[in-house]
C-alpha positions, 0 to 999 in steps of 0.5 A: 339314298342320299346319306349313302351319296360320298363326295366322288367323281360323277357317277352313272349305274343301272341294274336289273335284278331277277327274284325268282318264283316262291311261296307267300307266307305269315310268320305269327308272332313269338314261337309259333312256326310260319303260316303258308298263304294258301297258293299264293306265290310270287317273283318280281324284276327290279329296275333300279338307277341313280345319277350322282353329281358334285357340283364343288369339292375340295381336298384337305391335307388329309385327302378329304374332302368337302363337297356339295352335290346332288343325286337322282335316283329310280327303281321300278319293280314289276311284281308277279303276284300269282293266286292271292285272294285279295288285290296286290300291289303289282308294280312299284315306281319310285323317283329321289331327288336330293342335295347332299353336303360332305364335309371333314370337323377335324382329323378324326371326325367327318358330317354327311348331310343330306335333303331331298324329296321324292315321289313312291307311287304303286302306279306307273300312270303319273297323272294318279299320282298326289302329294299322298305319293310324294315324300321328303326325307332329310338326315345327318350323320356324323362320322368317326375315321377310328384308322384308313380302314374303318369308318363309324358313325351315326346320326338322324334321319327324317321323313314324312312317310306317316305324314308328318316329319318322324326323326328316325335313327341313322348308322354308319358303318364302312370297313375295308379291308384292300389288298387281292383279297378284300373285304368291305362293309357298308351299312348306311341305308341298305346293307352291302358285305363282300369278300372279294379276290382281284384276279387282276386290274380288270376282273374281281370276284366276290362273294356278296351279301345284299339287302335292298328294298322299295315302297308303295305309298297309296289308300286302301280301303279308305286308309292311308297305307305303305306297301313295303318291298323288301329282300336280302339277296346272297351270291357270287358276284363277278365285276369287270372293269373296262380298261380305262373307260370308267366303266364297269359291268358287275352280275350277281347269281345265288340266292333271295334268302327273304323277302317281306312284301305287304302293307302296314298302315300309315302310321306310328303303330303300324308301322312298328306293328308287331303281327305284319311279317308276310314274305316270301320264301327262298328263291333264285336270284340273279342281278347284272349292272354296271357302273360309269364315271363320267 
């Protein structure tokens, strides 16, 4: 959450999203085709909202700024798990609370840093959670400004996911294309790609590609263990800005192209664990929002 944080005016969004009922499979490693998990199906609803705040900011001659600020993040995921033979985890709540600092090096180079630590518990009853629930996570990244348009960079990210500090790699990448026809791309730590047409100044309509995710940190069966909850969703996806409010109210209706849902160990082998790909299939999805600056 945090290196994707920019250097804006305060923000408030809130967003519910639908992932409709599909069918549990096992994708085995190489060539083989997927292994549907005998019954088993499942759908969830997502909670999510996030709170940004610079608390300084100045502007250079080139318009950029240097900036520090903080950001609050939440996500509750409620999990319908239907005819699975073992226990799954049924809900996820994860809290995020960082600093971030954004600052231009020179005309064509920018940083973005960031710290914070946060709380991933498979449980909504906050007297079970421990500090095996809680996480802090860190990261730089330095950006190239190639032209007004598009944005690269990269950088480092770290966590203590498997218990211990692990250094991670960090991209970067935002390109805009303005006009009524617009496209953007961002790739910081999900995955956002629109194309988009301004009917007006109050109402846009795009076509959306999403991919967004939580986790579980917990012990199962004795052993510390990450669930992880994952999915890429595809759509139509209409915005309507408010007059000049500061609000805008955004849906999305299409598809959940793909969603992993499982444990992999808690540590460096399982995480990267070649034979844990279980998802779900293919499924309607449907999301509404909206976005205020304060």
């Amino acid at each position: 959450m945090l290196l994707g944080l920019g250097a804006r005016a305060q923000q408030l969004s809130f967003k519910t999203e639908y992932i409709g009922n599909s069918g549990y499979y096992y994708l085995p490693p190489g060539e083989k085709p997927r292994e549907k998990i005998g019954d088993a199906r499942g759908s969830a609803m997502v909670y999510q909202g996030a709170f940004s705040m610079p608390l300084s900011m100045k502007l250079n001659a080139n318009n950029r700024p240097t900036a520090w600020g903080v950001g609050l993040g939440a996500a509750y995921v409620s999990l319908k798990n239907r005819n699975f033979s073992e226990h799954r985890v049924s809900e996820i709540v994860n809290l995020q609370l960082g600093v971030y600092h954004v600052r231009p090096l020179n005309d064509k180079w920018s940083m973005r840093a960031s710290v914070g630590v946060g709380v991933f518990t498979p449980t909504t009853d906050f007297s079970r959670i421990s500090f095996n629930n809680v996480l802090g996570s860190g990261g730089v990244v330095f950006i190239r400004h190639l032209n007004p348009k598009l944005d690269i960079g990269g950088g480092v990210a770290i966590n203590s996911s498997l218990g211990y500090p692990m250094v991670f790699p960090a991209v970067y990448v935002n390109w805009r294309h303005d006009g009524k026809f617009d496209v953007t791309i961002e790739l910081v730590e999900g995955l956002d790609v629109s194309a988009g047409y301004g009917f007006n100044d109050r109402f846009k309509l795009s076509y959306a590609l999403e991919m967004n995710g939580q986790v579980a940190l917990l012990t199962k069966d004795g052993k510390d263990v990450i669930f992880s909850h994952q999915y890429i969703v595809t759509g139509f996806r209409p915005e309507l800005t408010l007059g000049k409010t500061g609000l805008s109210i955004t849906a999305m209706a299409g598809l959940n192209l793909f969603r992993p849902a499982s444990y992999s160990d808690r540590t460096l082998k399982g995480v990267f664990a070649g034979d844990n790909d279980y998802h779900f299939s293919a499924s309607p999805y449907a999301s509404v929002g909206f976005k205020m600056k304060l």
